[in-house]
N, CA, C and O atoms as CSV, one atom per row, in Angstrom:
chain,resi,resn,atom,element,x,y,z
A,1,UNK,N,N,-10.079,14.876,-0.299
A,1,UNK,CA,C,-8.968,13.966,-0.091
A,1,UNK,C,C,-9.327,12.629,-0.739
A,1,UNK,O,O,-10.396,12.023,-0.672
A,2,UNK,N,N,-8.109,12.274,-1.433
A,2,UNK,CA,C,-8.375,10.775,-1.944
A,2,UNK,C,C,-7.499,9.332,-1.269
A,2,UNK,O,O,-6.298,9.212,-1.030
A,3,UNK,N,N,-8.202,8.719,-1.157
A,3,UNK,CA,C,-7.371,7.503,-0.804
A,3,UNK,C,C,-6.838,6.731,-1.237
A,3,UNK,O,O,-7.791,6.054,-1.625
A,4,UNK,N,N,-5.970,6.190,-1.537
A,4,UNK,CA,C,-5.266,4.724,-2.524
A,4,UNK,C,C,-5.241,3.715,-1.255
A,4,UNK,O,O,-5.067,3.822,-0.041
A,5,UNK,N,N,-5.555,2.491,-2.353
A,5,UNK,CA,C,-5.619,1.356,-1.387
A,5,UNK,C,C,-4.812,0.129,-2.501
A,5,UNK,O,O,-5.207,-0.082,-3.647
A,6,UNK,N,N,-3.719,-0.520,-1.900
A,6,UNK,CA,C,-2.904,-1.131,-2.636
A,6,UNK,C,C,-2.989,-2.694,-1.816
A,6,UNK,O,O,-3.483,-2.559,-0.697
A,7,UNK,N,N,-2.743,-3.620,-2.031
A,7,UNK,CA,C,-2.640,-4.904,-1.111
A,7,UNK,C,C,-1.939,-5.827,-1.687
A,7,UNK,O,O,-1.906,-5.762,-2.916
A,8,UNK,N,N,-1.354,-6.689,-1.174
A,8,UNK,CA,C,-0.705,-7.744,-1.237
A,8,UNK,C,C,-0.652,-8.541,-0.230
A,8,UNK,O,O,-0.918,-8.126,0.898
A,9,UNK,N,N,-0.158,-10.340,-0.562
A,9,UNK,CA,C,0.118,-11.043,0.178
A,9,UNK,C,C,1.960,-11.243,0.425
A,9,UNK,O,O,2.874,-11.129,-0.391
A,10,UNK,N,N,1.975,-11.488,1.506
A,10,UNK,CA,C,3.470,-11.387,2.032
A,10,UNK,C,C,3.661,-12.860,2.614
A,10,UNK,O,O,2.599,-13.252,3.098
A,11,UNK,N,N,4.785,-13.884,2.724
A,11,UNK,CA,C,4.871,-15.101,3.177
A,11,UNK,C,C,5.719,-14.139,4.789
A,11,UNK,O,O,6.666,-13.360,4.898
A,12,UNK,N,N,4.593,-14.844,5.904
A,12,UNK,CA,C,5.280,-14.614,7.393
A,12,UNK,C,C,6.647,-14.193,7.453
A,12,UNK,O,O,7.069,-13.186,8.022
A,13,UNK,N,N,7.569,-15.394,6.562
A,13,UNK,CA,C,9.125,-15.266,7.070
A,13,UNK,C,C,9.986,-14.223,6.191
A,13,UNK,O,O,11.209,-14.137,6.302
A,14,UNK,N,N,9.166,-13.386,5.245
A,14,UNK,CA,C,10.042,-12.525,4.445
A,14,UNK,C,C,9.151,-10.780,5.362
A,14,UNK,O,O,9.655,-9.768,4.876
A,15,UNK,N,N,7.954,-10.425,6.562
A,15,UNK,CA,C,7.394,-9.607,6.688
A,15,UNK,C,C,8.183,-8.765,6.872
A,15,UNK,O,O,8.078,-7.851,6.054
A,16,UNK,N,N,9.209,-8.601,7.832
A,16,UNK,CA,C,9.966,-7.456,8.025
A,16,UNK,C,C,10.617,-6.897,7.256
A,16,UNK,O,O,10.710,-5.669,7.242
A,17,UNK,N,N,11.207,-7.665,6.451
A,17,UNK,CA,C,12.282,-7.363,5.435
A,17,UNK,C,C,10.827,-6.687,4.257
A,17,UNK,O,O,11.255,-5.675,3.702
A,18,UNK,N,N,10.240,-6.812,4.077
A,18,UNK,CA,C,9.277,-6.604,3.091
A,18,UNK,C,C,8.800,-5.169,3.656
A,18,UNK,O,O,8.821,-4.248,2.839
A,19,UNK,N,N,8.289,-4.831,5.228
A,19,UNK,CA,C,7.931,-3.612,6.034
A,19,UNK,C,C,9.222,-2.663,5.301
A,19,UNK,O,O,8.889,-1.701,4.610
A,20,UNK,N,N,10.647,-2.974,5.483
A,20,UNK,CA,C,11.531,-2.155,5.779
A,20,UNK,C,C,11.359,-1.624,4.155
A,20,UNK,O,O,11.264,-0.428,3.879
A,21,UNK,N,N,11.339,-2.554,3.284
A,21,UNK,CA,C,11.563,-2.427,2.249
A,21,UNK,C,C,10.455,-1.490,0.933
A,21,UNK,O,O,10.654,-0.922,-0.141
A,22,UNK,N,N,8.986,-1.850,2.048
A,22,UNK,CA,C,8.424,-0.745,1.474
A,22,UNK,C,C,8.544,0.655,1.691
A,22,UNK,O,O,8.163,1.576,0.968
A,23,UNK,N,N,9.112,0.687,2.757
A,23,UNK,CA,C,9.077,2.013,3.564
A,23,UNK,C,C,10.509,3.015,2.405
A,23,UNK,O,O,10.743,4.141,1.966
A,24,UNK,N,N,11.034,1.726,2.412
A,24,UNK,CA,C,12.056,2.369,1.332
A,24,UNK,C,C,11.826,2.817,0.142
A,24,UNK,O,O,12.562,3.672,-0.352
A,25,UNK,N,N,10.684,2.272,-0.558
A,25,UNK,CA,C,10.294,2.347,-1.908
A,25,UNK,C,C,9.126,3.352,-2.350
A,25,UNK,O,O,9.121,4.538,-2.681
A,26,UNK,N,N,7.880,2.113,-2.177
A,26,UNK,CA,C,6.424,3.065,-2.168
A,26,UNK,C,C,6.690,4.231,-1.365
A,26,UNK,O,O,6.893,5.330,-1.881
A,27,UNK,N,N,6.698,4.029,-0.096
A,27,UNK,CA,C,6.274,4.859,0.942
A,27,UNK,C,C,7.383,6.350,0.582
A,27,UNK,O,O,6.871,7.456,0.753
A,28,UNK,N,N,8.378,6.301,0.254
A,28,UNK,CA,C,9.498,7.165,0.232
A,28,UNK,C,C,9.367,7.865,-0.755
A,28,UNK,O,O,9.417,9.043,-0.402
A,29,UNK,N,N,9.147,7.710,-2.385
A,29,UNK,CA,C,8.462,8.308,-3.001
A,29,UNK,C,C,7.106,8.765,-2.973
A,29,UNK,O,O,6.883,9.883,-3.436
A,30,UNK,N,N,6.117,8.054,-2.484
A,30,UNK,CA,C,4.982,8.549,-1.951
A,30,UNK,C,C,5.355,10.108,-1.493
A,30,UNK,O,O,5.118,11.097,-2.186
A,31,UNK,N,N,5.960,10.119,-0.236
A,31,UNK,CA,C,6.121,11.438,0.702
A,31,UNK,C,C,6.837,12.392,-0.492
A,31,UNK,O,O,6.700,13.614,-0.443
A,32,UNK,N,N,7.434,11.893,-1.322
A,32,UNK,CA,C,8.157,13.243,-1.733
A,32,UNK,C,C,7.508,13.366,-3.110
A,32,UNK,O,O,8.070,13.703,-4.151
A,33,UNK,N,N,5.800,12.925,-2.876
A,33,UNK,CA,C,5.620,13.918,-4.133
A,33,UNK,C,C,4.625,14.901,-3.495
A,33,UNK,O,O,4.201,14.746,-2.349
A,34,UNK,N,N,4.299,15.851,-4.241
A,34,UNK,CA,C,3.662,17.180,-4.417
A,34,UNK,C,C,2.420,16.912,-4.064
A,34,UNK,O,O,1.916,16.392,-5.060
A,35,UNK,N,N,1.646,16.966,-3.230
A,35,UNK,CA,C,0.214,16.293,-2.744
A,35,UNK,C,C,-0.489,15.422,-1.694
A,35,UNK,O,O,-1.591,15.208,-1.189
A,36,UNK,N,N,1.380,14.874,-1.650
A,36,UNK,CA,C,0.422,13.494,-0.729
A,36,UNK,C,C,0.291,14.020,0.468
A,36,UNK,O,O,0.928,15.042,0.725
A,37,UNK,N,N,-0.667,13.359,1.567
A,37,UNK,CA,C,-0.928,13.551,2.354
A,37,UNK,C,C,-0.970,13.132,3.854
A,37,UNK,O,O,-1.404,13.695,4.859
A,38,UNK,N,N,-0.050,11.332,3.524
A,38,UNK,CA,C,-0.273,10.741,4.630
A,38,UNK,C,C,-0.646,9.463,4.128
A,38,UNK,O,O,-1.348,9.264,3.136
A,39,UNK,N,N,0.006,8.378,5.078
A,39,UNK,CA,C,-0.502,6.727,4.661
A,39,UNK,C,C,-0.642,6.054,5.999
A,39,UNK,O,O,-0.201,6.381,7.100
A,40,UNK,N,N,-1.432,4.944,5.587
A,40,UNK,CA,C,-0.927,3.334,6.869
A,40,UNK,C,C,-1.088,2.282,6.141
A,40,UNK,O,O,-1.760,2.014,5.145
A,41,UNK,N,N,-0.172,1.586,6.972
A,41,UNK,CA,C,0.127,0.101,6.414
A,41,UNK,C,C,-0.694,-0.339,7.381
A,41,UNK,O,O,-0.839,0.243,8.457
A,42,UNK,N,N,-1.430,-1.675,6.957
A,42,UNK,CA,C,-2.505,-2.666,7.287
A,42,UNK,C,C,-1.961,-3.726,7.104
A,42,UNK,O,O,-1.461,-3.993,6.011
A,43,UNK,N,N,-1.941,-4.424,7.959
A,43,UNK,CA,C,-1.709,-6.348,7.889
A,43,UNK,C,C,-3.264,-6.494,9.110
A,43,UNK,O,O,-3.658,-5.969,10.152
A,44,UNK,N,N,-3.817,-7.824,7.878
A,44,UNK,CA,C,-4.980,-8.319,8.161
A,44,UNK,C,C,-4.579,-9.834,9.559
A,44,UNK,O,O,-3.888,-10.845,9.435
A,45,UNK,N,N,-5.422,-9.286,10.804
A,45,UNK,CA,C,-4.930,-10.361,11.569
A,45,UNK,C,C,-6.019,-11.301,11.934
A,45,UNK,O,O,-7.171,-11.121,11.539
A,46,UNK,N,N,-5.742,-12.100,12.530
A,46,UNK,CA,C,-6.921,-12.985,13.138
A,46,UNK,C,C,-5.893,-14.627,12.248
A,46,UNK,O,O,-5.031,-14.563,11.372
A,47,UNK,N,N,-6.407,-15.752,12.868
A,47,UNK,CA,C,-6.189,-17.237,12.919
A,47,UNK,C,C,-6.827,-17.260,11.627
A,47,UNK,O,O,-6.127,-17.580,10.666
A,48,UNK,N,N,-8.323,-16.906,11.402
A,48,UNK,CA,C,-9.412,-17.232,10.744
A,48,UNK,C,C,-8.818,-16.779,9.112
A,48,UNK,O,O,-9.234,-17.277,8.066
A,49,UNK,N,N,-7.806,-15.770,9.222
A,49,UNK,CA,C,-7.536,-15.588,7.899
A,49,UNK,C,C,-6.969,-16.081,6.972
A,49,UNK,O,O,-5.739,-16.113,6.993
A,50,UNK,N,N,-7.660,-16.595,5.920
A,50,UNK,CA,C,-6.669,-17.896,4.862
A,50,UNK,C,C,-5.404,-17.644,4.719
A,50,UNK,O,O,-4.574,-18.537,4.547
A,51,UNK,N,N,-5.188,-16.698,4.762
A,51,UNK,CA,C,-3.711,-16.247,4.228
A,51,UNK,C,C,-2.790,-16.706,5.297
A,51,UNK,O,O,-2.014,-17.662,5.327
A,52,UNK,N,N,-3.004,-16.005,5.959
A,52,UNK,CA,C,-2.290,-16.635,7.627
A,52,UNK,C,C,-2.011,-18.414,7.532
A,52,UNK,O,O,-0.941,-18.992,7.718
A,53,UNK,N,N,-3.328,-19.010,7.187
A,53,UNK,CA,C,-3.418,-20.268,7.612
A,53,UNK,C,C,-2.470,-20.654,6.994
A,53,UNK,O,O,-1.751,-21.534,7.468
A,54,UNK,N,N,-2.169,-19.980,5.519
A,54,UNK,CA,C,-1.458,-20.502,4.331
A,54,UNK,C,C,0.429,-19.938,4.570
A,54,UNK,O,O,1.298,-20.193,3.735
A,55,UNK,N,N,0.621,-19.355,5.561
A,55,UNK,CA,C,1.812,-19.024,6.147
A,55,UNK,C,C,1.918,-17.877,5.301
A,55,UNK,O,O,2.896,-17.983,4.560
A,56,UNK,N,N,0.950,-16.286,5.052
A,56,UNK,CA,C,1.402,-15.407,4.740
A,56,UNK,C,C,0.438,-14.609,5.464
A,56,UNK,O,O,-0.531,-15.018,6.104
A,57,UNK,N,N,0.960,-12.997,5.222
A,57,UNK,CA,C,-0.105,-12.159,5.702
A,57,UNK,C,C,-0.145,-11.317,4.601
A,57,UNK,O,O,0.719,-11.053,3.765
A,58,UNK,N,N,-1.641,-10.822,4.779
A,58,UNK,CA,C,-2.131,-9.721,4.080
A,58,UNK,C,C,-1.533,-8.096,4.859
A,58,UNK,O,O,-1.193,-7.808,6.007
A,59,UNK,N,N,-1.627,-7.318,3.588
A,59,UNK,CA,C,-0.742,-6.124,3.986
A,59,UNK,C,C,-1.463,-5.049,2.935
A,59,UNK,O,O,-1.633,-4.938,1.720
A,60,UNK,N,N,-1.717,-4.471,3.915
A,60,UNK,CA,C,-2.609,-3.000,3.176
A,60,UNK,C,C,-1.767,-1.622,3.087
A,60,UNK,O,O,-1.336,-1.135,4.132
A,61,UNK,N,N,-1.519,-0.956,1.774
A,61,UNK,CA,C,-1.293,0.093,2.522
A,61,UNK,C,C,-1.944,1.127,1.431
A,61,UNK,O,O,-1.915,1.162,0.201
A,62,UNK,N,N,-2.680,2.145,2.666
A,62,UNK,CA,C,-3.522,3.319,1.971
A,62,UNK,C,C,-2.516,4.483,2.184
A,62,UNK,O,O,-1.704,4.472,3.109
A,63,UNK,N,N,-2.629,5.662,1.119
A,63,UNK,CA,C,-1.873,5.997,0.975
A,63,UNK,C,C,-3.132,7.191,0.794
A,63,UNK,O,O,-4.239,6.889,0.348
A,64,UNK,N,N,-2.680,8.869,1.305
A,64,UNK,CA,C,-3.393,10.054,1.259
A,64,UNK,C,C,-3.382,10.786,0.330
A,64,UNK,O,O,-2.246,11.144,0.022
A,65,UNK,N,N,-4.349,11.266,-0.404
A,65,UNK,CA,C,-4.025,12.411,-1.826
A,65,UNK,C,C,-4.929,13.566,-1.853
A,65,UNK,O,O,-6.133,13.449,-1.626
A,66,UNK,N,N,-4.244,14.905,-2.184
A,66,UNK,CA,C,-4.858,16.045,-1.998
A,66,UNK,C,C,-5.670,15.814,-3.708
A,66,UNK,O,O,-6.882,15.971,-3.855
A,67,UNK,N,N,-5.046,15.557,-4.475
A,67,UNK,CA,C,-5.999,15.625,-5.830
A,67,UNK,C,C,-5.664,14.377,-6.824
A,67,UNK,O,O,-4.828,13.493,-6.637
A,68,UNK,N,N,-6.575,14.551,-7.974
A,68,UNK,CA,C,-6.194,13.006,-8.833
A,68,UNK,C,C,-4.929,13.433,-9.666
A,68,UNK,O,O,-4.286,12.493,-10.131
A,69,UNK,N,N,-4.428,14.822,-9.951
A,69,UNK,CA,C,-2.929,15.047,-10.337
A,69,UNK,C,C,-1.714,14.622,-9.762
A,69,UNK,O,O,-0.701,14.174,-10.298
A,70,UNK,N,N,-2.057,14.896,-8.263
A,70,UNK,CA,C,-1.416,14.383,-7.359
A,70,UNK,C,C,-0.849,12.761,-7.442
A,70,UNK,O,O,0.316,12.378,-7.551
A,71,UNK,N,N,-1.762,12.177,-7.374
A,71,UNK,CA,C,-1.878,10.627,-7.441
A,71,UNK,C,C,-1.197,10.471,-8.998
A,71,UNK,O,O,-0.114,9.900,-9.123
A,72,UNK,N,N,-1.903,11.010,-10.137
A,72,UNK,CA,C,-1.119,11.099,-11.290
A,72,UNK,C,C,0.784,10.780,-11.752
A,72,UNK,O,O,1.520,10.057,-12.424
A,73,UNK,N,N,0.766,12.321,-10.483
A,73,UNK,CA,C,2.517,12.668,-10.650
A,73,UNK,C,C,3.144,11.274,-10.050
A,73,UNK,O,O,4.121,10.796,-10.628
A,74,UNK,N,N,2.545,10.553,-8.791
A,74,UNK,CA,C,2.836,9.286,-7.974
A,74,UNK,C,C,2.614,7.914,-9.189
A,74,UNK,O,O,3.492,7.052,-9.152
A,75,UNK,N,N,1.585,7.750,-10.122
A,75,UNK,CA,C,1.206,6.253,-10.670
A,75,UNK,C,C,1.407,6.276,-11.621
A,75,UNK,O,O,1.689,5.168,-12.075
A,76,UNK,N,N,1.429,7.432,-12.619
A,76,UNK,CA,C,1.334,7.733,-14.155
A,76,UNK,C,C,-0.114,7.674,-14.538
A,76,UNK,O,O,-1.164,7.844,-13.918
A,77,UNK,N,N,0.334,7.242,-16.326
A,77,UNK,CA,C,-1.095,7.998,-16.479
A,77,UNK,C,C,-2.489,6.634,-16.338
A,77,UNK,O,O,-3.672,6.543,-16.667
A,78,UNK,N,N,-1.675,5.948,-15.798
A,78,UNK,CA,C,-3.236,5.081,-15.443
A,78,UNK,C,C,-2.930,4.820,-13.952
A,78,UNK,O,O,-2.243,3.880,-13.551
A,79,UNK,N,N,-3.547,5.805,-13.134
A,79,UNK,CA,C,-2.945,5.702,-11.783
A,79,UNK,C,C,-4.314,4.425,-11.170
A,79,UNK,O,O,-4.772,4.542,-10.034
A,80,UNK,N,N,-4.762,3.365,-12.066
A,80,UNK,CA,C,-5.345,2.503,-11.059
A,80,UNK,C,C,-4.521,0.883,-11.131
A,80,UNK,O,O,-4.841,-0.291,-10.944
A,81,UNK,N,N,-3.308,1.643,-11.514
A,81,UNK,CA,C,-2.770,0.719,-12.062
A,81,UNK,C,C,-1.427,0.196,-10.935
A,81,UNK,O,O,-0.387,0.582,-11.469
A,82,UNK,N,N,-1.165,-0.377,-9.875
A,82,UNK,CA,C,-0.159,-0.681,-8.777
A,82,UNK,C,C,0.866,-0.306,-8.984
A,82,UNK,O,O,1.076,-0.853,-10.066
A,83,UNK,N,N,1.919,0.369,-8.715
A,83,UNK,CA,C,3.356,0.815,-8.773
A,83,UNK,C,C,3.952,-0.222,-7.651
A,83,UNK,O,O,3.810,-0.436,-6.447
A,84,UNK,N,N,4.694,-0.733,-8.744
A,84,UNK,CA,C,5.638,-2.261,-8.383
A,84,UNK,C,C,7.234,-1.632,-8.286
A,84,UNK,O,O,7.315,-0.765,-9.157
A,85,UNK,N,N,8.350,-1.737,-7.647
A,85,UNK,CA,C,9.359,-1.844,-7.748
A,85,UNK,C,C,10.431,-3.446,-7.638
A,85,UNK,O,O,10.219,-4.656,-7.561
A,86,UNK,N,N,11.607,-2.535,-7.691
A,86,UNK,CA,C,12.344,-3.455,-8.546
A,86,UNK,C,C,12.740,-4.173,-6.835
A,86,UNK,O,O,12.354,-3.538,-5.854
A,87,UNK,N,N,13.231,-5.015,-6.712
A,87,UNK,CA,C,13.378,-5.933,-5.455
A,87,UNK,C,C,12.441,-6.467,-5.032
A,87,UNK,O,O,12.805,-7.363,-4.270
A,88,UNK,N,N,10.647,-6.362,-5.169
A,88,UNK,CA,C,9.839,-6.928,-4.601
A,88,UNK,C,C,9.812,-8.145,-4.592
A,88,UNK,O,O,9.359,-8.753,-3.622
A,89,UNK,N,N,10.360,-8.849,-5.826
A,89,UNK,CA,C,10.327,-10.243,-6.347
A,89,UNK,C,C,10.782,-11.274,-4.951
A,89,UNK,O,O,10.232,-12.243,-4.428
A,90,UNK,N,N,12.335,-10.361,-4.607
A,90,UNK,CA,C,12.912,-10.896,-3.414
A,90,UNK,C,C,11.943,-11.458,-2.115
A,90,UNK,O,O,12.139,-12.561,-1.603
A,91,UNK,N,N,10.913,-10.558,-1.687
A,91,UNK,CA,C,10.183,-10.927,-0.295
A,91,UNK,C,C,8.668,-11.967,-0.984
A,91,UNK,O,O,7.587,-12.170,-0.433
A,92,UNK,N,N,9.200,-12.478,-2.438
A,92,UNK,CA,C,8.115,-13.494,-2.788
A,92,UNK,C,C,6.704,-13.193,-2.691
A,92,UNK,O,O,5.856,-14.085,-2.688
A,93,UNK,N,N,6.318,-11.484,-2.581
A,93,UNK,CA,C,4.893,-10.824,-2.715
A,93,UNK,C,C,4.153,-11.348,-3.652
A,93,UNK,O,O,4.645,-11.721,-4.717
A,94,UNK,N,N,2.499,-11.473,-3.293
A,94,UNK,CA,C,1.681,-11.849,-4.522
A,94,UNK,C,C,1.071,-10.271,-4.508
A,94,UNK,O,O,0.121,-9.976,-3.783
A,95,UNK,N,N,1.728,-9.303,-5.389
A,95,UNK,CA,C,0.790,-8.507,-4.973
A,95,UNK,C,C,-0.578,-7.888,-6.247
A,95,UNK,O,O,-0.934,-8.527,-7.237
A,96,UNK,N,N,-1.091,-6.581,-5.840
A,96,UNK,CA,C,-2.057,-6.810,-6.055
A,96,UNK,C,C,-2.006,-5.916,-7.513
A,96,UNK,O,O,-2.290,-4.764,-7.183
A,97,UNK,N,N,-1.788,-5.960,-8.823
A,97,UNK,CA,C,-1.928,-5.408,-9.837
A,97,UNK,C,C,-2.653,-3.989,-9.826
A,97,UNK,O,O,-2.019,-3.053,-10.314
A,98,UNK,N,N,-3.899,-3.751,-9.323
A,98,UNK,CA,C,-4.619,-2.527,-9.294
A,98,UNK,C,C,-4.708,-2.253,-8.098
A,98,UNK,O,O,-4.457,-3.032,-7.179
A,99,UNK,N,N,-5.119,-0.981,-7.985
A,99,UNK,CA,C,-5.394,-0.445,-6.966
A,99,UNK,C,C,-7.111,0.043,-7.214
A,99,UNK,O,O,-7.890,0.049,-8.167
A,100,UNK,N,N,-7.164,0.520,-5.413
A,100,UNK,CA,C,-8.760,0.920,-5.304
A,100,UNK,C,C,-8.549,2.469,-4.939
A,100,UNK,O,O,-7.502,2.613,-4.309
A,101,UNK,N,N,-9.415,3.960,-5.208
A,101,UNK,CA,C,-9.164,4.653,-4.698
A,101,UNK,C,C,-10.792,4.947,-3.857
A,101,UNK,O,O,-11.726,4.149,-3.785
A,102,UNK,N,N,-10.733,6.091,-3.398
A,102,UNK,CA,C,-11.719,6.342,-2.551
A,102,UNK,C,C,-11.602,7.257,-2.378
A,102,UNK,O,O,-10.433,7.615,-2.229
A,103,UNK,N,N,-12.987,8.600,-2.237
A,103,UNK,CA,C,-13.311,9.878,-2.105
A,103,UNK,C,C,-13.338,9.762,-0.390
A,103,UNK,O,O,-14.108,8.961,0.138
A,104,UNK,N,N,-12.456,10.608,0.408
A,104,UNK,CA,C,-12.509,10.358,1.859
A,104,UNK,C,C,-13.874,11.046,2.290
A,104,UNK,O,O,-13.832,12.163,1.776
A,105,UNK,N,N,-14.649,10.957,2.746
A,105,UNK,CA,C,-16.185,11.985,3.246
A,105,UNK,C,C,-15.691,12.141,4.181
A,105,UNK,O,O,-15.772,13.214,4.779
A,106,UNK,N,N,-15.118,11.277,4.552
A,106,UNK,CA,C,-15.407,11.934,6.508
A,106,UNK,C,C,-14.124,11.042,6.925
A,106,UNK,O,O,-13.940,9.902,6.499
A,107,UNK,N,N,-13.256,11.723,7.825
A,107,UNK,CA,C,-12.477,11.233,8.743
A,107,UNK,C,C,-12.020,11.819,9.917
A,107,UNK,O,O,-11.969,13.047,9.984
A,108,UNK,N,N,-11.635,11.033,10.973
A,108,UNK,CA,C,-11.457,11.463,12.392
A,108,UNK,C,C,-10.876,10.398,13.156
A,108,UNK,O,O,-11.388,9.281,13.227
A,109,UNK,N,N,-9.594,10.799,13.847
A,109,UNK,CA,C,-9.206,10.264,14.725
A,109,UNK,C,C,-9.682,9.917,16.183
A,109,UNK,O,O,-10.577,10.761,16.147
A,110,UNK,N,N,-9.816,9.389,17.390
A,110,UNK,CA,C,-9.676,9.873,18.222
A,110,UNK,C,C,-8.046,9.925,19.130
A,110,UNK,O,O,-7.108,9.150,19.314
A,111,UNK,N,N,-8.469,11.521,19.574
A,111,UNK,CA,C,-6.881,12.049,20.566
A,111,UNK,C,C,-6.811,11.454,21.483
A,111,UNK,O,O,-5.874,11.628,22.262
């Protein structure tokens, strides 16, 4: 299993509209391709975090992949490369040009 890890900064007063809006975009194509496996969205919390201080939050979202074709059919052919859509401009995102992936070794919930 592979992981994608995408991030951006979000200004506080556009977050929801930005949540709804990924869910519409990334996340929605995500699920309907051939491979994937599963995601979460991450917003970084705590006072201590610059971003915060600076009236935005950080926002993670990893995204699950059965293979690097997989991820392929999802990014094209330079899948380390961020898949941006068209409206993001609107919620004033700084986001993050590349992405990180990651070989999963080991994972586990607890039930």
């Amino acid at each position: 299993m592979i992981a994608r890890e995408w991030k951006c900064l979000c200004p506080l007063r556009h977050l929801e509209g930005f949540l709804t809006h990924l869910e519409r975009t990334g996340i929605r194509e995500a699920q309907a391709t051939p491979g994937y496996l599963g995601h979460q969205v991450l917003e970084r919390l705590g006072e201590t975090c610059s971003a915060r201080r600076a009236g935005n939050v950080e926002i993670g979202l990893v995204t699950y992949w059965k293979t690097w074709e997989a991820i392929r059919a999802f990014a094209g052919d330079e899948p380390e490369r961020a898949v941006l859509y068209p409206g993001d401009e609107r919620y004033e995102i700084i986001p993050d040009k590349h992405v990180l992936h990651y070989e999963v070794l080991e994972h586990a919930l607890k039930k």
